[in-house]
C-alpha positions in Angstrom: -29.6 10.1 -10.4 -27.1 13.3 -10.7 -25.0 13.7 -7.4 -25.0 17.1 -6.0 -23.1 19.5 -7.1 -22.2 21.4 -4.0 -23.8 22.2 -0.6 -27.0 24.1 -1.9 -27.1 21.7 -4.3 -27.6 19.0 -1.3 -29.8 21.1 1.5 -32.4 21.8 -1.4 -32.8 18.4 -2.7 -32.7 17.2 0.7 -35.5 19.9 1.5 -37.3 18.7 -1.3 -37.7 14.9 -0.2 -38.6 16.2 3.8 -35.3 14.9 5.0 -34.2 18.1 6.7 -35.3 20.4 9.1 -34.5 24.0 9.4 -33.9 26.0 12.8 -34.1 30.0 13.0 -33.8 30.2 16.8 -30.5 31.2 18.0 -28.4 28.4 19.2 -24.8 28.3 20.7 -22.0 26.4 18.8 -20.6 25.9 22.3 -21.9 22.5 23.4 -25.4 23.6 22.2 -25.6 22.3 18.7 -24.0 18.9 20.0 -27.1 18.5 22.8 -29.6 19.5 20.2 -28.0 17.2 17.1 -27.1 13.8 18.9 -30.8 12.9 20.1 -31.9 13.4 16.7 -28.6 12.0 15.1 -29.3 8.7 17.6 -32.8 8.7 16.5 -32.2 7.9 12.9 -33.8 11.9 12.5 -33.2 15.0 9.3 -29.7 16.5 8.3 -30.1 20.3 10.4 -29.6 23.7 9.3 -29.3 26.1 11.8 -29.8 29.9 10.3 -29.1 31.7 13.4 -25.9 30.5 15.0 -24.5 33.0 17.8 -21.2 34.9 16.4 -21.0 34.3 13.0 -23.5 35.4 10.0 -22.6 31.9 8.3 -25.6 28.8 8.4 -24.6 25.6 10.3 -25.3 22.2 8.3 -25.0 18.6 10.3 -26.2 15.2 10.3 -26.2 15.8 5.8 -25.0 12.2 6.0 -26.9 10.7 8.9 -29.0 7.9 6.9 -28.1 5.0 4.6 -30.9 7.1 2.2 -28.7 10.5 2.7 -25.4 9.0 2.2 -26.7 7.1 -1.3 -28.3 10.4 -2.6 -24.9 12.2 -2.0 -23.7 9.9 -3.7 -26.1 10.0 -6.8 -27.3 6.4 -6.3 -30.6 4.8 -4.8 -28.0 2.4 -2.9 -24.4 2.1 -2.4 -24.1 -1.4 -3.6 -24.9 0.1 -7.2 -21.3 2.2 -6.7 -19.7 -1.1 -6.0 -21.3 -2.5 -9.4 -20.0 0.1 -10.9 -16.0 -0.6 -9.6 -16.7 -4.1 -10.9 -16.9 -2.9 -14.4 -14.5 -1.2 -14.0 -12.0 -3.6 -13.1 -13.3 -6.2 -15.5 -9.6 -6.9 -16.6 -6.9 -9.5 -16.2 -4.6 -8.2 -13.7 -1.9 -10.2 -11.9 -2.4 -12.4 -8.9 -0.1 -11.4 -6.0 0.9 -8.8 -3.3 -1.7 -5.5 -2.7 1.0 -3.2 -3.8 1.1 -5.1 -7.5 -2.3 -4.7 -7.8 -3.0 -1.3 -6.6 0.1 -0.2 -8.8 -2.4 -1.5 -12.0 -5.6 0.7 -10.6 -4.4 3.5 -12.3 -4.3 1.8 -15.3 -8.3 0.9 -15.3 -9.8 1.4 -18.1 -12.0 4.6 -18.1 -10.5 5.8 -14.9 -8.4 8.6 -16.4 -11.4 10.2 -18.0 -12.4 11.3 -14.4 -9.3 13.3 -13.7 -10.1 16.8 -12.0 -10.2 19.5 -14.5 -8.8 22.7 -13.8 -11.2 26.1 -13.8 -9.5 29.7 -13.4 -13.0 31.0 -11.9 -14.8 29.8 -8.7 -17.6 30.1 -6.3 -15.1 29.3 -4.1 -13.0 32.4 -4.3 -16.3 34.5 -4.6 -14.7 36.5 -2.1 -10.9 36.4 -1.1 -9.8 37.4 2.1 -6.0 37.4 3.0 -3.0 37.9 5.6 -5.4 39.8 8.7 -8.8 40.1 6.9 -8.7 36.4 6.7 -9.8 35.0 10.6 -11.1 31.8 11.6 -13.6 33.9 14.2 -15.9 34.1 10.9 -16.8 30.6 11.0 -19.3 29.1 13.7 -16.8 26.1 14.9 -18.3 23.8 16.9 -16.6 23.2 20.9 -18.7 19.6 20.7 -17.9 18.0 24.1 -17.6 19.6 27.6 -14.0 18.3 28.1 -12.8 19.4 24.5 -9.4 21.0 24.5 -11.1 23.8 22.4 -13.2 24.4 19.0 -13.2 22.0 16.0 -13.4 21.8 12.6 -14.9 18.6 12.2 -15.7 17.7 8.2 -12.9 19.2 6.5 -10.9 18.4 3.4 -7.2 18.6 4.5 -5.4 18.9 0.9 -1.4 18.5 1.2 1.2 17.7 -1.8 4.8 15.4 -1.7 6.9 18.4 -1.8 9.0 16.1 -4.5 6.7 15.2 -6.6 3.5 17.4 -6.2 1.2 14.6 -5.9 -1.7 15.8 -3.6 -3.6 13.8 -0.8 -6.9 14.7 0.8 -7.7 13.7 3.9 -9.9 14.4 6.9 -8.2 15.4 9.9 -10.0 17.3 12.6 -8.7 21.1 13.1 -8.3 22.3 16.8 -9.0 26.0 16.8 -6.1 28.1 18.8 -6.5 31.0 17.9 -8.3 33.0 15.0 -5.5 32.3 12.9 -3.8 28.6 14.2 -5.2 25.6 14.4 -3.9 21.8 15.2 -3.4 19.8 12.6 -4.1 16.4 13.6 -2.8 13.9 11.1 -2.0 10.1 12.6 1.5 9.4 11.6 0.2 6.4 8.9 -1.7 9.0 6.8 -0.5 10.7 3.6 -0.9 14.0 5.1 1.6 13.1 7.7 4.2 11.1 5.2 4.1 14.5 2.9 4.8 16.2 6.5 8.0 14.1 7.2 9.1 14.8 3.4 9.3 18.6 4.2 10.6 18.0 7.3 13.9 16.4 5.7 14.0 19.0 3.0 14.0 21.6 5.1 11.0 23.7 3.8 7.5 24.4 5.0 4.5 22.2 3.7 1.3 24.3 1.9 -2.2 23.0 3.4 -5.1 24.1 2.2 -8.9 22.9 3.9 -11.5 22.5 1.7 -15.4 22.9 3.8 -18.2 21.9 1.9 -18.8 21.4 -2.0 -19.7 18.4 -3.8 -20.9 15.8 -0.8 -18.8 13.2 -3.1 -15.3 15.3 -1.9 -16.6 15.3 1.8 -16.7 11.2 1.2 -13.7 11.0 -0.3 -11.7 12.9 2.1 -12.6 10.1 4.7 -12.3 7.2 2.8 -8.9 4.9 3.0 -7.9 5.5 -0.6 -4.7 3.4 -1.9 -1.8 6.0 -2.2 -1.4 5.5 -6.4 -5.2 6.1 -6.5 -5.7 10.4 -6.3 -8.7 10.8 -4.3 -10.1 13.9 -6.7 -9.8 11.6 -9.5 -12.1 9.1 -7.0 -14.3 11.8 -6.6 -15.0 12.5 -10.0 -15.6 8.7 -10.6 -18.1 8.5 -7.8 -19.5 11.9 -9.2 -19.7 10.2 -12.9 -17.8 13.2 -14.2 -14.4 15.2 -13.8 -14.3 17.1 -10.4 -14.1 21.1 -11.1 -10.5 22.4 -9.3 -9.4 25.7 -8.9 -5.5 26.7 -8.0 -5.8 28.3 -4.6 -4.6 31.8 -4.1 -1.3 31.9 -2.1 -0.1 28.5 -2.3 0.2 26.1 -5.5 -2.6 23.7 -4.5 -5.6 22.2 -6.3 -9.0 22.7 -4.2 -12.7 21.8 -5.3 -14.2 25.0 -7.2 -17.8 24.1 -5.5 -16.1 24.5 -2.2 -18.3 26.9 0.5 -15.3 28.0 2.3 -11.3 27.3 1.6 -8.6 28.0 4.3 -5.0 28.3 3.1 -2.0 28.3 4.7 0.5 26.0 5.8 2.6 23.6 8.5 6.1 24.9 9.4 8.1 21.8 10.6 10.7 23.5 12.1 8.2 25.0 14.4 7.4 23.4 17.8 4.7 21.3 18.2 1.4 22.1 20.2 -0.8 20.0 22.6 -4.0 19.2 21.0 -7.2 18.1 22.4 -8.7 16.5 24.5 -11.2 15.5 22.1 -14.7 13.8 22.2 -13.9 11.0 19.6 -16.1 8.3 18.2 -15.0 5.6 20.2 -17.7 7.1 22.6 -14.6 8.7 24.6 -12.3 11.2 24.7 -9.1 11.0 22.8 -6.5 12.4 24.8 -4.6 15.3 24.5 -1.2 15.2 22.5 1.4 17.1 20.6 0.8 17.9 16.8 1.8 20.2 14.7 0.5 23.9 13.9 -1.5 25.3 10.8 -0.8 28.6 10.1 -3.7 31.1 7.9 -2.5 33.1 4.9 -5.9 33.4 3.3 -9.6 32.7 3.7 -11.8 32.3 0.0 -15.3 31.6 0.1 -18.8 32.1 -2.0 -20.7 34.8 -1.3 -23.2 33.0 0.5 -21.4 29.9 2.1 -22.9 27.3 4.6 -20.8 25.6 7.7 -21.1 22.0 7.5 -19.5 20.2 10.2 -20.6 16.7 12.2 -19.8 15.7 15.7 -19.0 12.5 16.8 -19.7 10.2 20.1 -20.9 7.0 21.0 -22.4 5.2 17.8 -24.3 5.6 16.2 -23.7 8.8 15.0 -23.6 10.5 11.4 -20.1 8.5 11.2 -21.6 5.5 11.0 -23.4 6.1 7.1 -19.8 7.2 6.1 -18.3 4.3 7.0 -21.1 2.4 5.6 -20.3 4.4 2.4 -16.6 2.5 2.8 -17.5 -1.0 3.3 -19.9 -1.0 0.3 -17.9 0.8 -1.8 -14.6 -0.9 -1.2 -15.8 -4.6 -1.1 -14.6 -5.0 -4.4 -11.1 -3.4 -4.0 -10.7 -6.2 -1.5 -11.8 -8.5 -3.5 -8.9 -8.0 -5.7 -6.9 -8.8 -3.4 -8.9 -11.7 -1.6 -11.2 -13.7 -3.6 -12.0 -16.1 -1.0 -13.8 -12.7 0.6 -17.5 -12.6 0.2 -18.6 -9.8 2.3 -17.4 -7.6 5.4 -18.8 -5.6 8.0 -17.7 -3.0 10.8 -20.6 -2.7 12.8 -21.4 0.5 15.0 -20.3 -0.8 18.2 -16.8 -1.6 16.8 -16.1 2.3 15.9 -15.0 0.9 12.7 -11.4 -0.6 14.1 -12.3 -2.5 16.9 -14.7 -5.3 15.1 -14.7 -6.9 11.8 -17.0 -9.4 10.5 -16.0 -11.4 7.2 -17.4 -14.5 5.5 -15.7 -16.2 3.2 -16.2 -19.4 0.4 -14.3 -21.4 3.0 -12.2 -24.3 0.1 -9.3 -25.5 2.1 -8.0 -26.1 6.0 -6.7 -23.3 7.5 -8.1 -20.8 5.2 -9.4 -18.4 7.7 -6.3 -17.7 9.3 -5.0 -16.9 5.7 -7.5 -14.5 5.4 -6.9 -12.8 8.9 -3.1 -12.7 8.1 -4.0 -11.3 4.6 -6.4 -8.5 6.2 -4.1 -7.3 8.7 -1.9 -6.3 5.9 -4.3 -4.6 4.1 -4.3 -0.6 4.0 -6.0 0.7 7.2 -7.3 -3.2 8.3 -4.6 -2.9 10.1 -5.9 -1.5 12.9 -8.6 -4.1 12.9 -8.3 -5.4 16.5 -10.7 -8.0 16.6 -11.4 -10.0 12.9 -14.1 -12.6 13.0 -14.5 -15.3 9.7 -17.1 -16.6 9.2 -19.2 -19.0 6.1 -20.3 -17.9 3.4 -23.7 -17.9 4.1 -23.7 -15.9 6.9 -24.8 -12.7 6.8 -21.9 -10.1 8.4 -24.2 -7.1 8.3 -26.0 -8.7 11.1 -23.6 -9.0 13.5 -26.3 -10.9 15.9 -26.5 -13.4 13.4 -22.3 -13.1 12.8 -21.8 -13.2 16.2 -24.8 -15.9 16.9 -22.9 -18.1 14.0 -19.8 -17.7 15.2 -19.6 -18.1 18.7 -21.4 -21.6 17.5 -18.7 -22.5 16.0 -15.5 -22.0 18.5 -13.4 -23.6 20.6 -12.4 -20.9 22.0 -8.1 -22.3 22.7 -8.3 -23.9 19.4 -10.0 -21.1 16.8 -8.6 -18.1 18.6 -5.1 -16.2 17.6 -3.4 -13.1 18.9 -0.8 -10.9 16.7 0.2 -8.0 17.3 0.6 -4.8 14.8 0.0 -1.9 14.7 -2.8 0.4 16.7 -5.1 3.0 15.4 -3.9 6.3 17.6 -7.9 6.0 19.2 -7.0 2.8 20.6 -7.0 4.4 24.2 -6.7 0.7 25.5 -3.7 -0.3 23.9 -0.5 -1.3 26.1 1.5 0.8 24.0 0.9 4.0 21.5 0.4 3.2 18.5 1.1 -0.9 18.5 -1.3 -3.4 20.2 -2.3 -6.5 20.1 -4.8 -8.2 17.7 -7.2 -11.0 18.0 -8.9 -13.5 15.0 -11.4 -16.0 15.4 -12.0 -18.6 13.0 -15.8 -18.8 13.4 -16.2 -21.1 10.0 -17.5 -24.7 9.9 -14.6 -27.0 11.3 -13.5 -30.3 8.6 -11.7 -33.6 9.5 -9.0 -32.0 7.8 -8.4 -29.4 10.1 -9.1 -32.4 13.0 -12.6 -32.3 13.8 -13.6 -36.1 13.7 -16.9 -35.2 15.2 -20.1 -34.9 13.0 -21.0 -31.1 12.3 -24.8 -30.6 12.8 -26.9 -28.6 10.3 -28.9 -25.1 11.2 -32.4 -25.4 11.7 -34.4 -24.0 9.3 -37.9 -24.5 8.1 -39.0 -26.1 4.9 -39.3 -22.8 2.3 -43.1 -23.9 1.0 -44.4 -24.9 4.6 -43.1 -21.2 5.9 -44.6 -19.2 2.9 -47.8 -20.6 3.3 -47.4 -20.1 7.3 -46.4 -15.9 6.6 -49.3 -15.4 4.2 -51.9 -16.8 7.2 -49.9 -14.5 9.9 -50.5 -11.7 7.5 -54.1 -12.6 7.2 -54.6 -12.6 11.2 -53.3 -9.3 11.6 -49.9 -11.3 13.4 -47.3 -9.8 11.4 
């Protein structure tokens, strides 16, 4: 299966297989599309084009990634597990036991991986049409105000592409873009994201930082921008590797940076740090609540490119599950064996809806030794952007995490709640509205795994009930035959 190219490339495939709807009717990208998308987002329902959005001539696409069988097909598999297959391959090679940062320095170094480096084009749909200094407004695109309480408009699927000002390495990120005015926006990167460290570089250099954003293209870039990429591995390099091919860049026309050439829309410009900062938000976030307003700093237009016939795509975000949810499925899947590296004693993970990805973590593990699951908790809070995991429950191997009423059922079995219970504290994702403190809270692990004499439990351990395997096959094929199941 061929991932899509670019946007078209996606709607009409997804047209093709009955998993979208189109709307003519007028609609209002002021709350409007976000009371007409989240019932069907909530529902499990079609990615949505709306043709007719009120003051702008450009189509609306959302929801392009609401379902486990959307996210695969942007993807170019039948299921995600196969991209994780392929990273296995991949990393079929001897690499030294130790630290993360040892063994993300040798991911470069993968065999094959160079051979999906982005290769450069001079022409683009992208800059189809090129609109600069006044001509180029941010009133042309149908941004979304999602939430009653929002502090404004927001771009909410964008491709934020930054470079270290010393050594022109770029970053992509996705980092929502409160409209000001039709030629500022926020820029809201947390201060532990690459966009933000290439930020603080400019700002002790003295100079101003090119940004450009990326809307649409290849649905592989969309992923990619909100995935928690290791900082040696370049996330259009990723993209071609999910995309089985090199990723098509083109330079962007008043700063120096590298964009996708399938791109529908590209906004250029840049962040000045000497300039004040602005409050952003509030902000309907998908913890289910608003994200409160703060300072950030400002993004500044120079120049608008686009193709000639360009679609929106955007996403809103809420209480889960929303089209979030199959991106950060897209994460788990793919990165299980990235972790792996790093923890063999992992066997599988999960971040189930109601944890809004930081809040809840299920792992099981071959449990070998004593004490081992308080390794692994130890281990995962210094991994990359686990860190923000507040809650991490272990768990046997044979449980299965992605169904967190059996985690949870397994688990809670399996406590003493004083004596398999520990609290750290680290740092907090910038969401975390109940932390004591911005940006630092504390965490909490449970060791939900079978407990050993070693560890002190003298007691006998019981076994699960289950029912003989031949007695309940023949017992399923009579249900079936009486109409019970």
């Amino acid at each position: 299966m061929t991932p899509p190219k670019n946007t078209f490339d996606f709607i009409n495939t997804l047209e093709q297989k009955g998993w979208l709807k189109k709307i003519s009717e007028p609609v209002d990208p002021k709350l409007e599309i976000t009371a007409l998308s989240e019932p069907v987002m909530k529902a499990g329902g079609p990615a949505l084009l709306f043709e007719n959005v009120k003051g702008s001539e450009m189509p609306l696409a959302i929801n392009l990634f609401g379902s486990s069988e959307r996210m695969s097909l942007s993807l170019g598999v039948d299921n995600l597990d196969r991209i994780s297959d392929r990273l296995r391959e991949l990393m079929a090679m001897e690499l030294p036991q130790g630290l993360w940062a040892k063994v993300m320095t040798a991911l470069p170094k993968l065999k094959e991986l160079s051979a999906f480096a982005p290769r450069t084009v001079k022409d683009a749909p992208c800059q189809e049409i090129i609109l600069k200094d006044k001509e180029a407004f941010l009133d042309r695109l149908p941004i979304l105000t999602c939430w009653p309480d929002d502090g404004g408009p927001f771009i909410t699927l964008p491709q934020v592409i930054t470079a270290d000002p010393e050594t022109g390495r770029q970053n992509v990120g996705m980092y929502r873009l409160q409209k000001y005015d039709a030629r500022t926006t926020g820029m809201h990167w947390h201060r532990h994201k690459g966009g933000a460290a290439h930020y603080r570089k400019a700002l002790s250099l003295g100079q101003k930082l090119p940004v450009s954003v990326a809307l649409g293209g290849p649905p592989a870039a969309t992923y990619t921008a909100s995935a928690p990429l290791p900082p040696v591995l370049d996330e259009f390099m990723f993209t071609g590797f999910l995309m089985g091919k090199p990723l098509k860049v083109v330079k962007c026309v008043t700063n120096d940076l590298m964009v996708p050439a399938e791109a529908d829309i590209v906004l250029e410009g840049y962040v000045d740090p000497a300039e004040p900062w602005r409050t952003e938000g509030p902000f309907g976030d998908h913890t289910g609540f608003y994200s409160l307003a703060d300072e950030y700093p400002v993004f500044h237009l120079t120049a608008m490119t686009q193709r000639k016939n360009p679609v929106y795509p955007t996403t809103i975000v809420g209480r889960p599950p929303m089209e979030d949810l199959y991106l950060g499925m897209a994460t788990e899947r793919i990165f299980l064996p990235l972790l792996q590296m790093v923890l063999p004693d992992v066997v599988d993970y999960h971040m189930p809806a109601e944890g809004v990805f930081h809040n809840l973590v299920f792992v099981s593990i071959k449990k070998e030794y004593p004490g081992q699951a308080y390794k692994v908790l130890n281990a995962l809070w210094g991994q990359g952007q686990m860190m923000f995991a507040k809650v991490i429950v272990i768990v046997d191997e044979h449980v299965n995490v992605r169904d967190p009423q059996e985690a949870w059922w397994e688990a809670l079995n399996n406590i003493d709640p004083q004596r398999d219970v520990i609290f750290t504290k680290g740092p907090a994702d910038a969401l975390d509205h109940a932390a004591q403190m911005p940006w630092l809270h504390t965490k909490m692990g449970i060791d939900g795994t079978r407990k050993t004499p070693e560890e002190g439990f003298t007691r006998p351990w019981p076994d699960r009930i289950e029912m003989t395997p031949e007695i309940q096959n023949q017992a399923l094929k009579k249900l079936k035959k009486w109409g019970l199941l």
